[in-house]
C-alpha positions as CSV (number, residue, x, y, z in Angstrom):
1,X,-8.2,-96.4,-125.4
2,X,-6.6,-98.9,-122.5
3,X,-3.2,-98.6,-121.4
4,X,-1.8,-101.9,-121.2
5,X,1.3,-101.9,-118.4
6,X,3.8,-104.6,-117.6
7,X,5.1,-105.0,-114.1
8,X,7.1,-107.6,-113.1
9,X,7.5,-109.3,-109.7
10,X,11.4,-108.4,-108.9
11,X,11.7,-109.3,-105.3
12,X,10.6,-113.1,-106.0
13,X,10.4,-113.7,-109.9
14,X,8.4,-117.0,-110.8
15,X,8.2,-116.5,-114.8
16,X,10.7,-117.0,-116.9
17,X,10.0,-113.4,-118.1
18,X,10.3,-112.5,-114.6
19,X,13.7,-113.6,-114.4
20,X,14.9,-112.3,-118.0
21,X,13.7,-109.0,-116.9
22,X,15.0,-108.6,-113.4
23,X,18.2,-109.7,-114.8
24,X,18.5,-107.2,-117.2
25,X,17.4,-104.7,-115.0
26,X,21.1,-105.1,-113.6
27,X,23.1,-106.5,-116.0
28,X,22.7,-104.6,-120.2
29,X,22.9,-105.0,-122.7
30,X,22.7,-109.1,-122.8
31,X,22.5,-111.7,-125.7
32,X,19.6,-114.7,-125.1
33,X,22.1,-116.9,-124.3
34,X,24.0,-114.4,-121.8
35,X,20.4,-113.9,-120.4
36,X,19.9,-117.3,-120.5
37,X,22.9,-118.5,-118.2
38,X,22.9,-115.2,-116.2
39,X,18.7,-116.6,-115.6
40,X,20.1,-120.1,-114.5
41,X,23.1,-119.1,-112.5
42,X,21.2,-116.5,-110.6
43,X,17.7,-118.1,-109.6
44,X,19.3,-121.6,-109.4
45,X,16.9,-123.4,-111.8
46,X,17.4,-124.8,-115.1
47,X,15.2,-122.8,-118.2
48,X,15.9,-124.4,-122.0
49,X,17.0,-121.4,-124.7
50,X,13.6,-121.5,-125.8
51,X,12.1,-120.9,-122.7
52,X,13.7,-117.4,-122.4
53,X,13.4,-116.8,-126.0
54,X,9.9,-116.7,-126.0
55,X,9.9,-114.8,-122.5
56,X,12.0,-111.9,-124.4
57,X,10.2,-112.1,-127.2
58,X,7.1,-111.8,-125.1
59,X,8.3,-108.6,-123.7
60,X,9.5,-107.4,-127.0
61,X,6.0,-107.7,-128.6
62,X,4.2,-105.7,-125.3
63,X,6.7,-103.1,-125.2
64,X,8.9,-103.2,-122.4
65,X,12.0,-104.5,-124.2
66,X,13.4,-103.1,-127.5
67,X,15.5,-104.8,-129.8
């Protein structure tokens, strides 16, 4: 049995799921669009709802994020 483990990059994000979960490291509990502007405002880039949708839902589906 493999033990499958999810760390992200928190100094210098570059995903999408990066970002969503550095921010909520800080910042909880947050809506997808609360993630989503708190994303844009903070790493000065611009990411579509759907783009941090899916990164949440990502993490959702390995584990690290519960619903």
């Amino acid at each position: 049995m493999t033990l499958s483990i999810t760390l992200p990059l928190l100094e210098n994000p570059s995903s999408v799921k990066d970002m969503a979960f550095s921010v909520l490291t800080h910042e909880f509990p947050l809506s997808l669009m609360k993630i989503l502007h708190a994303v844009n405002k903070r790493y000065t880039r611009s990411f579509s709802f759907q783009a941090v949708r899916k990164a949440v839902l990502q993490l959702v589906e390995e584990g690290v994020l519960v619903k």
